[in-house]
N, C-alpha and C positions, 0 to 999 in steps of 0.2 A: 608453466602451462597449467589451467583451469583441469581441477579432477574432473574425469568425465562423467554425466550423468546416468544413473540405471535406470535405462527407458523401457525396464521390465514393467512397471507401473502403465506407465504411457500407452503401455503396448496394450494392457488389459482395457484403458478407455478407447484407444482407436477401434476396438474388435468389436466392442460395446455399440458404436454411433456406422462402424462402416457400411454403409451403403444408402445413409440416411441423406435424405435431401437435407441441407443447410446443417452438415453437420459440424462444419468447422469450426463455429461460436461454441457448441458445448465441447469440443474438444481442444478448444484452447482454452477456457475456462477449469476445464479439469485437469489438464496440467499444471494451471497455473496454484490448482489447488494441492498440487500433488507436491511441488516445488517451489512454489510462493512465489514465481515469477516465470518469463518464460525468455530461456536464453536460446543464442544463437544455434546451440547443437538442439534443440525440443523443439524449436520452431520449421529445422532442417530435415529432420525425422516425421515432423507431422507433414510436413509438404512432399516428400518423398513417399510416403504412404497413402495419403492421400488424392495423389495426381495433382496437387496444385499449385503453381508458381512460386515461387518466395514471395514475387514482389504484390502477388493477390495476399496469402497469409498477412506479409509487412503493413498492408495497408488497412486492413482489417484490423491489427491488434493498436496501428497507433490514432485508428479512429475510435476506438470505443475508449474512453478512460477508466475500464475496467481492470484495461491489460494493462501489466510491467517487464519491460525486458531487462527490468536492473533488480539487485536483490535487496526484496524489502525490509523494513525492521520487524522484530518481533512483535511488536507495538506501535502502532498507526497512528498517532498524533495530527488531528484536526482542529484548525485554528480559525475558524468563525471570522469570517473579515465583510460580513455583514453589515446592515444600516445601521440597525439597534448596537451590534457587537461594536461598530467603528466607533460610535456616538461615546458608548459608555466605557473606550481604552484599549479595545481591542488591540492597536500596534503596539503599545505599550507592553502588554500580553505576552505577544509573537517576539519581539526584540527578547523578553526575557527568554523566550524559549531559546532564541538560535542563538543564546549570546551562553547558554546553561549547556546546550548539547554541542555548541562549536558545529552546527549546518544551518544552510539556508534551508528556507523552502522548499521541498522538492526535493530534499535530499537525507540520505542515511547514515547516522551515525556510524566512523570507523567499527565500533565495537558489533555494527547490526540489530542494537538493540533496540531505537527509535528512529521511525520515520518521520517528518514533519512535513505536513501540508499545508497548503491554505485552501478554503473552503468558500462560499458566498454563502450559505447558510444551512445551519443544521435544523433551523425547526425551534428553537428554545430561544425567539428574543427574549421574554419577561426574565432568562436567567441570564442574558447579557452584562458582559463578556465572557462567551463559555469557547470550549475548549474539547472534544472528545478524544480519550483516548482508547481505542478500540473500539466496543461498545459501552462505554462509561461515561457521561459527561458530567463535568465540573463546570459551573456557574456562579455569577457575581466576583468574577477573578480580579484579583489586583496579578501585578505581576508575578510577583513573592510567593504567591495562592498558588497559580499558574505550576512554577516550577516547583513546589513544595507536593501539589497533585502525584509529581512523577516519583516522589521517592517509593509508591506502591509497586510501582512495577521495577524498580530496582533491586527492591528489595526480593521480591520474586525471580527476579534472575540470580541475584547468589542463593538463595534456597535448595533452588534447582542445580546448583553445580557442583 
C-alpha cells in the first residue's frame, strides 16, 4: 500500500483559494506543485473540501494537459515531432531516447528520473531536430547527441545522493 500523502501542504492552498469562484484550477495546479502530480488520495481531499464531485475534479484535470495523475520524472524530456523536427530526423531522435531510458512516450522512467513526451512543437524549427529537457533545449540532434544531452542530468542525480 501507497505511503499516504501529508495534505498538511494541501490544506495551506485549499484555505488560500476557499471561497473563490473557479477556484478548483489553482488548487489543483498547486497541488500538483506541491507533489508533482495529483493522485487519487489529493484529488479525494480536494473534492471533499471543496464540495465537488470527483467525477467534476476527474474531468477537469484530464481535460487540461497540465495535470498528472501519475508520478512524474524529475526531468521532463520533450521530443519535438514537428514539421521542420520530423524532416530533419526527429524519429530517429525519439527511438534513441525510448530505446536509452527503456519507456515509451508518455511514460516514466522505473528510477523516476525521466519523463519522456512527445510534443508538436517547441518554437525552435531553425534548431531542428531539438529536444527540451526541462527548460534547456538541445538542437541540430543526431540521435547519439540526443541521448549524450542526458548524461547532464544523470549526472546531477548522483551528486545529489
Amino acid at each position: 500500500m501507497p505511503e499516504p500523502f501529508d495534505l498538511s501542504r494541501l490544506e495551506e492552498a485549499l484555505q488560500k483559494h476557499m471561497g473563490e469562484e473557479g477556484a478548483l484550477i489553482p488548487i489543483l495546479q498547486e497541488a500538483q506543485e506541491i507533489y508533482g502530480y495529483l493522485s487519487e488520495e489529493v484529488l479525494n481531499h480536494i473534492g471533499k473540501r471543496l464540495h465537488v464531485p470527483r467525477s467534476r475534479i476527474f474531468g477537469v484535470v484530464t481535460f487540461y494537459a497540465q495535470f498528472y495523475t501519475t508520478p512524474r520524472g524529475r526531468h521532463v524530456i520533450k521530443s519535438c515531432q514537428g514539421t521542420a523536427c520530423h524532416v530533419r530526423g526527429a524519429k530517429g531522435v525519439l527511438e534513441s531516447l525510448t530505446r536509452e531510458l527503456q519507456v515509451e512516450p508518455g511514460g516514466t522512467t522505473k528510477d523516476l528520473n525521466f519523463s519522456l513526451e512527445t510534443v508538436s512543437c517547441v518554437g525552435t524549427c531553425f534548431l531542428a531536430p531539438v529536444i527540451m529537457v526541462d527548460k534547456d533545449y538541445y538542437g541540430k540532434l543526431s540521435p547519439k547527441r540526443a541521448v549524450d544531452a542526458l548524461k547532464k542530468y544523470r549526472k546531477s542525480e548522483r551528486e545529489e545522493a
